[in-house]
ROPAVEX-88081 format. One record per atom (N, C-alpha, C): residue in one letter; x, y negated, z. Coordinates in steps of 0.02 Angstrom, whole numbers, plus 50000, padded with zeros to 5 digits. Layout:
REM residues N
AXYZ
...
END
This chain:
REM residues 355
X499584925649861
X499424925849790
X498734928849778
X498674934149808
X497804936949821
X497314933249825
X497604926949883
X496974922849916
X496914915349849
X497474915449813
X497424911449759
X497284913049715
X497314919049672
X497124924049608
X496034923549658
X495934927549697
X495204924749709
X494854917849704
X495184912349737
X495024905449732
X494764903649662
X495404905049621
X495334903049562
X494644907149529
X494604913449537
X493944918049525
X493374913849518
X493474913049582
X492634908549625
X492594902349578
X492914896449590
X493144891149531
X492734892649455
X493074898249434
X492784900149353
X492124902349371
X491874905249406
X491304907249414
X490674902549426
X491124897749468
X490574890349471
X490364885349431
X490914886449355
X490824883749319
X490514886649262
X490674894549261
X490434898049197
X490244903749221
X489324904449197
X489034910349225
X489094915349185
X488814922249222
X488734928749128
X489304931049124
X489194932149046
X489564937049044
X490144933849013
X490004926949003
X490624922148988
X491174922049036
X490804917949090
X491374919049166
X491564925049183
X491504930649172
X491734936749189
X492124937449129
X492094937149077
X492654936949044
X493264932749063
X493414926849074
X493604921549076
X494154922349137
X493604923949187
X494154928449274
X494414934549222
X494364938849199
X494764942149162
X495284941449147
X495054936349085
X495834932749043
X496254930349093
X496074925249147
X496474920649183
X496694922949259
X496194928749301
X496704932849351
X496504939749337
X496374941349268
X496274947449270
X495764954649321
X495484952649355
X494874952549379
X494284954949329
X494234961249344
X493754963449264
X493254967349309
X492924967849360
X492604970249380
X491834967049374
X491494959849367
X491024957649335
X490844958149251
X491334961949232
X491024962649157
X490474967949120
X489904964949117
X489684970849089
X489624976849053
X489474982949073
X489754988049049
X489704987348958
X489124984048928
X488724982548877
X489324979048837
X489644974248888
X490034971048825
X490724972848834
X490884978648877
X491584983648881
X491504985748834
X490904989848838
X490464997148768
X490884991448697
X490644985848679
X490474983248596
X491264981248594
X491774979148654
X492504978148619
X492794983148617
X492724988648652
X492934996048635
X492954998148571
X492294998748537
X492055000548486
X492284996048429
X492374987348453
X492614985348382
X493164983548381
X493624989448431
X494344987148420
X494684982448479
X494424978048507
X494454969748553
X494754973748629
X494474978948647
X494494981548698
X495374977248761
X495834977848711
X496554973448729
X496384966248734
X495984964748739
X495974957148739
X495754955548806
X495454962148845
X495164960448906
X495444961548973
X496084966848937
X496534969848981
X497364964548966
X497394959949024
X498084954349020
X498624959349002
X498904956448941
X499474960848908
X500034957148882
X500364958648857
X501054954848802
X500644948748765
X500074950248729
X499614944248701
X499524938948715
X499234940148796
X499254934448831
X499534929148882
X500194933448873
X500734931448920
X501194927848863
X501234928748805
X501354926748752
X501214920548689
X500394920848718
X500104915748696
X500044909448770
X499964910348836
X500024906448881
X501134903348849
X501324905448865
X501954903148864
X502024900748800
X501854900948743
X501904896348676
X501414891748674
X501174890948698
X500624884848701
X501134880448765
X501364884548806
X501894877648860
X502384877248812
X502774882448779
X503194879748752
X503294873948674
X502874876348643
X502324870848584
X502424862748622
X501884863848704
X501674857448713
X502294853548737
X502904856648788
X503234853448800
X503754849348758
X504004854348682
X504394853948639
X503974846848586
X503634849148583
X503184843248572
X503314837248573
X503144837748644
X502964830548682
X503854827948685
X504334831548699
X504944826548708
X505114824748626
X504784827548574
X504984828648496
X504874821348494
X504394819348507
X503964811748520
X504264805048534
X504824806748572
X505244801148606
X505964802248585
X506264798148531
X506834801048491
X507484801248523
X507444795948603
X507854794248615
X508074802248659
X507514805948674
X507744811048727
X507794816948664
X507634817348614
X507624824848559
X508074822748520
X508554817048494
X508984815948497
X509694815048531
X509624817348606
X510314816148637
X510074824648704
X509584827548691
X509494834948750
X509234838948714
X509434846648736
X508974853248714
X508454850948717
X507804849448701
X507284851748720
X507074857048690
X507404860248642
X507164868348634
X507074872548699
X507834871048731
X507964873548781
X507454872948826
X507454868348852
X507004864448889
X506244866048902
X506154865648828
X505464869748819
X505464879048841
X505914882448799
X505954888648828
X506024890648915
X506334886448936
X506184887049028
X505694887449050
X505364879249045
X504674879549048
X504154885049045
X504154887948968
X503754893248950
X503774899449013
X504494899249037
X504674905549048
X504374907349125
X504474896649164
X504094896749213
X503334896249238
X503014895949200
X502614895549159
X502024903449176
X502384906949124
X502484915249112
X502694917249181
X502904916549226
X503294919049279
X502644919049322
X502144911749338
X501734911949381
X501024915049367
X500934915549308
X500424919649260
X500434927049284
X501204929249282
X501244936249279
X501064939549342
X501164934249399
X500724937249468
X499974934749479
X499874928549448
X499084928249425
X498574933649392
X499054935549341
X498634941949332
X498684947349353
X498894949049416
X499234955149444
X499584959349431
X500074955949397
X500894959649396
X500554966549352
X500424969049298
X500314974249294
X500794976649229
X500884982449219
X501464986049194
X501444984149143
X501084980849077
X501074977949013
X501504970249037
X501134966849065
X501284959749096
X502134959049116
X502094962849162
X502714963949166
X503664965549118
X503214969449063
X503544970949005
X503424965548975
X503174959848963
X503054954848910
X503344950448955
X503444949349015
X503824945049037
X504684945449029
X504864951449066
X505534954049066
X505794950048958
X505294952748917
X505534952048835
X505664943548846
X505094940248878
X505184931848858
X505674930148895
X505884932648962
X506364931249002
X507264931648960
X507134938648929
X507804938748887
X507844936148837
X507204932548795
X507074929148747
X507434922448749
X507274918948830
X507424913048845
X508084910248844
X508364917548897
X509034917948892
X509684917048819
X509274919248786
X509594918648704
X509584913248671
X508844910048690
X508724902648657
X509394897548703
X509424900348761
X509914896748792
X510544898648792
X510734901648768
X511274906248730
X511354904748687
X511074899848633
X511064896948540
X511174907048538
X510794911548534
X510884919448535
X510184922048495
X510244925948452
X509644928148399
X509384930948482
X508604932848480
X508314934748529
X507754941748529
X507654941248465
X507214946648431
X507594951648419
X507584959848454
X507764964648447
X507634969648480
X507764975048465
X507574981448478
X508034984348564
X508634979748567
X508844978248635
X508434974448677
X508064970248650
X507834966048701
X507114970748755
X506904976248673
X506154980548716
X506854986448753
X507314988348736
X507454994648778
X507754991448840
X508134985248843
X508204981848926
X507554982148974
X506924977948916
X506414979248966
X505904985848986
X506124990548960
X505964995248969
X506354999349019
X506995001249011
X507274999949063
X507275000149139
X507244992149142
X506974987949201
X506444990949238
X505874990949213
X505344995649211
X505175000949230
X505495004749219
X505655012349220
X505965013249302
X506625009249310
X506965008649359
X506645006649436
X506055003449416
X505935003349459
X505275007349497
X504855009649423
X504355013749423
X504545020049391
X504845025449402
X504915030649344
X504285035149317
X503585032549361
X503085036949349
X502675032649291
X502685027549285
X502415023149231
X502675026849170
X503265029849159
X503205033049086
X502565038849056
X502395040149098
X501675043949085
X501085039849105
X500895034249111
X500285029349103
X500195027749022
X499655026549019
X499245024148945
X499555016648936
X499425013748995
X499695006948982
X500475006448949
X500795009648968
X501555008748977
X501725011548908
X501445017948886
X501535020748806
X501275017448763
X500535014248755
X500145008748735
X500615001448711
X500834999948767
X501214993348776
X501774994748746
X502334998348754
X502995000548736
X502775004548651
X502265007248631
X502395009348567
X502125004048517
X501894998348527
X501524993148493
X502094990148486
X502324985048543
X503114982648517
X503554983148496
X503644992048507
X504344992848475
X504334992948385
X503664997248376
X503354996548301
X503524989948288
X503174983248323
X503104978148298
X503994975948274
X504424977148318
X505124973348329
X505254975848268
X505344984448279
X505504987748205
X505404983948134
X504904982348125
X504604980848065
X505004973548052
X504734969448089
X504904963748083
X505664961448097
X506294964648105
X506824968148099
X506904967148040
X506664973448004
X506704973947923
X506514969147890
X506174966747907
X505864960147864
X506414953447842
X506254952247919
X506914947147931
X507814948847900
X507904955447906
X508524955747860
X508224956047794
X507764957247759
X508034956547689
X507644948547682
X507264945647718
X507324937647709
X508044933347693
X508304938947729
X509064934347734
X509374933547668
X509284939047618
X509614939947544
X509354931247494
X508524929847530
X508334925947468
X508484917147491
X509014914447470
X509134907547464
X508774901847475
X508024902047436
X507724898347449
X506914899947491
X507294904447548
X506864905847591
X506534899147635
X506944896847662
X506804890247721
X506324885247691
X506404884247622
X506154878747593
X505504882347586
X505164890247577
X504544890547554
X504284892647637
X504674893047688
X504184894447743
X504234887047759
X504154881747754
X504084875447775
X503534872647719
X503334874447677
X502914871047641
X502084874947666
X501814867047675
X501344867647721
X500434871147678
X500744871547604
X500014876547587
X500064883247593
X500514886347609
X500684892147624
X500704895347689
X500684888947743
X500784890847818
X499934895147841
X499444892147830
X498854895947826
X498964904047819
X498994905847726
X499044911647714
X499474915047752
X500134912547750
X500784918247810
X500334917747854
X500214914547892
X499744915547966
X499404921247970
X498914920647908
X498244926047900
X498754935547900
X499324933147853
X499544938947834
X499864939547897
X500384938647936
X500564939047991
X499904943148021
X499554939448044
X499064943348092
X498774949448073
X498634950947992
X498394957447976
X498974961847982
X499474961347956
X500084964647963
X500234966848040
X500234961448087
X500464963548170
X499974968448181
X499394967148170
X498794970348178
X498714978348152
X498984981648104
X498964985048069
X499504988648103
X500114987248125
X500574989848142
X500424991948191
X500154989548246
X500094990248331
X499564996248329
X499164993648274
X498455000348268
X498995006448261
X499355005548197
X499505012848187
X500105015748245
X500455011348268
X500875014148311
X500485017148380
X500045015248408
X499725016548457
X499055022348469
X499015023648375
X498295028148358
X498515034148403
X498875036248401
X499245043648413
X498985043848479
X499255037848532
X499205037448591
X498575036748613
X498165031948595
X497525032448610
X496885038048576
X497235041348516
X496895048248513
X497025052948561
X497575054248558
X497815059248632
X497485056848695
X497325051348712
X497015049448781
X496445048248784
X496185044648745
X495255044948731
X494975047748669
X495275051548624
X494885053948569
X494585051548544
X494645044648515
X494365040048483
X494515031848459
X494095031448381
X494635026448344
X494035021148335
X494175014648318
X493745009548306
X494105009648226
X493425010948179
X493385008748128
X493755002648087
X493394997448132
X493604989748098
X493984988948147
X494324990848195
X494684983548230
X495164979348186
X495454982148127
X495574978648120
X495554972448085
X494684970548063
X494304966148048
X494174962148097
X493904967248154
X493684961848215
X494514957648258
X495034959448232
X495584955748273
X496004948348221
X495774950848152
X495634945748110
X495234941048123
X494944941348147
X494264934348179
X494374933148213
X494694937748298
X494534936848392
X495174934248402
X495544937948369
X496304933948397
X496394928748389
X496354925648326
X496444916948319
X495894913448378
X495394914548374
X494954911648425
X495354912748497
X495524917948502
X496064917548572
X496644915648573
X497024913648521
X497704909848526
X497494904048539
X497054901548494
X497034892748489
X496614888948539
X495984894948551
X495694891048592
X495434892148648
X495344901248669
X495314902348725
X495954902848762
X496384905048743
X497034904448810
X497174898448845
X497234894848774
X497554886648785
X497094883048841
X496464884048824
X495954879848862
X496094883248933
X496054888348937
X496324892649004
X496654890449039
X497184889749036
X497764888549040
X497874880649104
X497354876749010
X497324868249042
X496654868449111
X496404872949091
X495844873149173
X496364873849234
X496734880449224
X497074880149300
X497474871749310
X497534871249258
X498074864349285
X497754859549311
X497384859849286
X496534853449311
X495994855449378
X496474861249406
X495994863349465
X496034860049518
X496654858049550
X496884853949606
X496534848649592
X496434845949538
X496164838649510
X495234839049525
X495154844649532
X494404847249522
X494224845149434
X494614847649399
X494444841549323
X494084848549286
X494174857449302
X494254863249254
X493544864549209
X492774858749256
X492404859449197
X492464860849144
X492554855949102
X492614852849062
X493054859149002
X493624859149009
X493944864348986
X493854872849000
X493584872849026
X493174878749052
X492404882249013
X491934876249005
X491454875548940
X491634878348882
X492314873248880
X492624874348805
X492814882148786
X492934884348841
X493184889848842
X492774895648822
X492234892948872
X491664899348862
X491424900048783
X491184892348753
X491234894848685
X491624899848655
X492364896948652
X492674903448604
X492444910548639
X492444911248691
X492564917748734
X491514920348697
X491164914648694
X490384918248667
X490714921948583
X491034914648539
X491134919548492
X491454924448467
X491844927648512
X492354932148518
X491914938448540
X491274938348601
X490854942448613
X490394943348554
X490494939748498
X489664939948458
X490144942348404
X490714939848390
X491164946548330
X491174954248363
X491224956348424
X491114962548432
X490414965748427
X490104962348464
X489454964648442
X489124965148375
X489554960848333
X489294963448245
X489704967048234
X490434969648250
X490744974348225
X490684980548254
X490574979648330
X490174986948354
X489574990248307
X489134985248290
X488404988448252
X488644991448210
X489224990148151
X489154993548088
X489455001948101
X489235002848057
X489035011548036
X489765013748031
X490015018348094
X490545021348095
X491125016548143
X490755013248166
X491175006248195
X491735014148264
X491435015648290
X491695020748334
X491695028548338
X492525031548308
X492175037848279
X492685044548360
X492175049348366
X492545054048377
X493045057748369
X493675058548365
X493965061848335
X494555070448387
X494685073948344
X494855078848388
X495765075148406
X495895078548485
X496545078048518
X497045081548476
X497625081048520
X498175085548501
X498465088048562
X498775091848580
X499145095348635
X499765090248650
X499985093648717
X500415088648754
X501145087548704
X501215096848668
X501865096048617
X501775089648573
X501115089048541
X501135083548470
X501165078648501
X500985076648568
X501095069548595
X501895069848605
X502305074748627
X503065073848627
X503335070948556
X503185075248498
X503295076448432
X503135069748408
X502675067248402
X502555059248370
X502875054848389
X502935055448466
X503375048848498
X504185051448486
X504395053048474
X505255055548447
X505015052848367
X504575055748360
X504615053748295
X504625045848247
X504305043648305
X504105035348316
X504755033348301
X504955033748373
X505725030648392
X506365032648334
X506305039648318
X506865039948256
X506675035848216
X506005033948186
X505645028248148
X505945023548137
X505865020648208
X505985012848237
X506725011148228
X507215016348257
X507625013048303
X508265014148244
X508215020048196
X508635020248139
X508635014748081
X508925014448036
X508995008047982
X509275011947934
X509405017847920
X509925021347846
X509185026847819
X509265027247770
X508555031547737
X508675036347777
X509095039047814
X508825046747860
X508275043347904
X508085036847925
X507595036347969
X506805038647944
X506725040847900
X505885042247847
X506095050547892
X506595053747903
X506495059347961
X506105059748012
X505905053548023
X505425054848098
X504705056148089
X504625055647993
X503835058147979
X503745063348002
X504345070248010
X504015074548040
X503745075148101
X503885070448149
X503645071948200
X502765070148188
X502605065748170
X502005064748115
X501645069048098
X501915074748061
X501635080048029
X501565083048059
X501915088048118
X501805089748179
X501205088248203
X501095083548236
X500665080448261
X499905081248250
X499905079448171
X499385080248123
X499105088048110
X499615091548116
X499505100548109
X499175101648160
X499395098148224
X499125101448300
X498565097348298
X498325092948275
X497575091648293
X497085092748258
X497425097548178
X496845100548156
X496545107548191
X497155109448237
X497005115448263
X496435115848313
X496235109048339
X496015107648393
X495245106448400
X494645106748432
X494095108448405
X493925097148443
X493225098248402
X493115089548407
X492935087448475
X493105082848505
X492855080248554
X492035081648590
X491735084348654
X491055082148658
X491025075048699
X490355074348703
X490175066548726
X490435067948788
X490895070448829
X491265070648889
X491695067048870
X491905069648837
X492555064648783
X492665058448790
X492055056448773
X491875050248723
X491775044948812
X491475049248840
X491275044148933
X492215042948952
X492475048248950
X492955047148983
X493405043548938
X493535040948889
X493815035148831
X493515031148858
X492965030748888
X492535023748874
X492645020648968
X492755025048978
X493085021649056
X493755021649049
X494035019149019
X494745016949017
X494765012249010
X495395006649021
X495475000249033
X495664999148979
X496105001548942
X496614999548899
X496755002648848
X496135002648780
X496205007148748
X496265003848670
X496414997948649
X496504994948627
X497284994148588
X497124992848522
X497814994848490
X498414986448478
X498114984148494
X498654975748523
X498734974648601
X498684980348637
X499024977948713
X499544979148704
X499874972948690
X500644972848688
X500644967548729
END
């Protein structure tokens, strides 16, 4: 898998020079060691920093683009989407899909957690079984754990695990009180509205993952990006639609020698995804210092999270205190110096959507 995760390296590299192709081996074997420090520095700063580190995102967006294309394509031929799952069908796919990705990008402790979720995801779709829940992150967590117990103290693993569970939480709530209004189905199917939900979806996921994860990435690098969540309003769609996908269709086109072509394509989105950070890095305050908290307020927030998350009766607004806590101990605390600020900035994964 080594000598194939490199191949493929070399491949992207022959086709796409800079700081494009070094992104690109990023996204597709995760391989981040050609990226310039210059354009680490500007997605740090405008938030993007998760986009470079293979996470839930992109293990997520690779597997809905197989599962999209396959579901698709049998939708097409009435005689087979009329008489087989191809939901089903499609969800396998995705899952196998996701399965060979997840050692492409070197198995790493986010990846891994986003697989284990689609894996039990799949299972449910094949189950006719709701699949979205707050069981589905504590199995894969779990799993996880069981086999690593020291990963509960990595950035990645608190990073990754407090973004999702926020996210499940929320969207939990959502989805039950959708259920009260009748003529729900009929207004998420009408197609002038699919745009806006989109937009709102993404500011909303976006907003959530920031705030669930601020805690964590203040406690570990002492420091917040202003806009990210402007700059993930712009970078992410460019990476759902057109950098993954194109990704994706290169490896398949490699045996063929065909990955030019889709590879080009690629580098575009991947330039304008570099040129939204670099305008959202410039603006004024884009990356601010801010003071830590002690190891207690990092206990105190995350209990507090989880009573958050994982309750449903108004005693769950109890876990603000761990919040407040939190907030007390880092006024106590004096501000970061530019030691600070180097050692945030050599981190992989500091980004508030590595999920």
């Amino acid at each position: 898998m080594e000598r194939l995760r490199y191949a493929i390296a070399e491949r992207i590299r022959a086709a796409l020079t800079g700081e494009r192709g070094a992104v690109a081996v990023a996204l597709i074997t995760g391989f981040r060691e050609g990226i310039p420090e210059s354009v680490e520095q500007n997605m740090r700063d405008s938030g993007l920093a998760h986009l470079l580190a293979i996470s839930g995102l992109h293990v997520g967006l690779v597997a809905g683009t197989v599962f999209l294309l396959v579901r698709g394509g049998c939708a097409l031929v009435p005689a087979i989407a009329l008489r087989w799952p191809i939901k089903k069908w499609a969800a396998v796919s995705a899952a196998a899909v996701a399965f060979g990705y997840l050692f492409l990008a070197g198995a790493t402790e986010p990846t891994q957690r986003a697989f284990l979720m689609l894996l039990i995801t799949v299972i449910g779709i094949c189950l006719d079984r709701g699949s979205i829940s707050m069981r589905l992150v504590a199995w894969a967590a779990l799993f996880i754990l069981l086999l690593s117990p020291e990963s509960l103290l990595s950035v990645s693993f608190q990073l990754s695990f407090a973004a999702v569970t926020a996210l499940v939480a929320v969207y939990e709530t959502i989805t039950a009180r959708r259920e009260w209004a009748a003529n729900e189905p009929a207004r998420v199917q009408s197609a002038g509205s699919r745009f806006p939900r989109y937009a709102l979806q993404l500011g909303l996921s976006s907003m959530i993952a920031t705030l669930a994860t601020a805690p964590f990435a203040l406690y570990h690098f002492n420091r917040v990006a202003g806009y990210g969540l402007l700059a993930n309003l712009a970078a992410v769609p460019l990476t759902a639609f057109v950098i993954m996908p194109l990704g994706l269709l290169a490896v398949f086109l490699m045996p063929l020698g065909l990955e030019a072509g889709p590879l080009y394509l690629m580098g575009q989105g991947i330039g304008a995804v570099l040129w939204v950070a670099r305008q959202v890095a410039s603006l004024p305050g884009a990356a601010t210092l801010v003071p830590a908290f002690p190891h207690w307020g990092l206990v105190a927030v995350t209990l507090g999270g989880l009573w958050l998350c994982i309750w449903r009766g108004p005693w769950r607004w109890l876990g603000l205190a761990g919040f407040a806590a939190a907030a007390v101990a880092s006024l106590r605390r004096r501000h970061p110096t530019s030691s600070s600020r180097k050692t945030g900035a050599s981190s992989q994964c500091a980004g508030p959507m590595s999920v």
